[in-house]
C-alpha positions, 0 to 999 in steps of 0.5 A, a space after each residue: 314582806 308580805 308573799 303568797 305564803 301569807 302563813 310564814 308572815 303570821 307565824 313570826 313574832 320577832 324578825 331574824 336574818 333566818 326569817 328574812 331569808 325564809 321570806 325572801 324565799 316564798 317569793 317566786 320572783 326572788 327565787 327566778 333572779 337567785 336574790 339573797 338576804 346577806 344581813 338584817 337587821 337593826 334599822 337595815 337589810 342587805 339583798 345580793 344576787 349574781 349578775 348573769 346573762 339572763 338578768 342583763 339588758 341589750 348592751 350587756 348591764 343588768 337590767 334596770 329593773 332588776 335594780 329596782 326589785 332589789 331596791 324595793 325588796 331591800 328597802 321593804 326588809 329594812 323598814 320592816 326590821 323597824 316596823 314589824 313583819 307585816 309591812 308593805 312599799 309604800 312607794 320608791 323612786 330610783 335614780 340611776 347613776 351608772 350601768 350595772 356591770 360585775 359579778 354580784 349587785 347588792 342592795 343596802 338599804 338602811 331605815 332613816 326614819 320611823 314611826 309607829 306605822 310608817 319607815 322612810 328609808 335609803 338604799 345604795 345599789 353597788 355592783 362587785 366586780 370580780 376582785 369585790 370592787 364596789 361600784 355605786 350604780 343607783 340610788 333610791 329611797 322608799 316609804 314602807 308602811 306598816 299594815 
């Protein structure tokens, strides 16, 4: 959760779904694929964001690097509601189980452990279609650190 708005992450002492979402937002690339902090909290964080053209590859899914950002972001904000505020990715792998195809994609990541430095955590990837159907499309699993 660390940005180039370093001066937010200083300021906060306890993190909220208020916070997350003002983090999330002094991220520029967040703000460019229009990503938004629906829950967190609890050991979890949810990330959504529409799926539009410019976010989709060739053959009309979205790209899978737009499901990897989401990943890692929600990943980061559920490890850092267990460790802190000034945490960092450690590292994720992505498994990608089918194309990503609706109208929102969503990001749940949920911590499933944690220590004093360091949270391992999982995250579903789901797209909703129109009617708010959920689809799995990727699975993945990261480290967050501390710092």
């Amino acid at each position: 959760m660390l940005c180039s708005k370093w001066h937010i992450v200083r300021r906060v002492t306890e993190l909220t779904l208020e916070v997350a979402q003002k983090l999330l937002a002094a991220q520029p690339f967040s703000l460019l694929v229009g990503a938004r902090v629906t829950a967190f909290g609890d050991g979890g964080a949810t990330l959504e964001l529409d799926i539009r053209k410019e976010l989709q590859q060739q053959n009309g899914f979205l790209h899978g690097g737009v499901l990897a950002y989401a990943a890692d972001n929600a990943i980061t904000f559920a490890g850092g509601s267990a460790l802190g505020p000034e945490v960092l990715t450690g590292g994720f792998t992505i498994s990608y189980l089918r194309p990503a195809r609706g109208a929102i994609l969503r990001a749940e990541a949920k911590v499933a452990h944690s220590g004093r430095r360091q949270a391992t955590c999982t995250c579903e990837l789901t797209t909703l279609d129109d009617a708010g159907t959920p689809t799995l499309c990727a699975i993945a699993q990261g480290t967050v650190i501390a710092r």
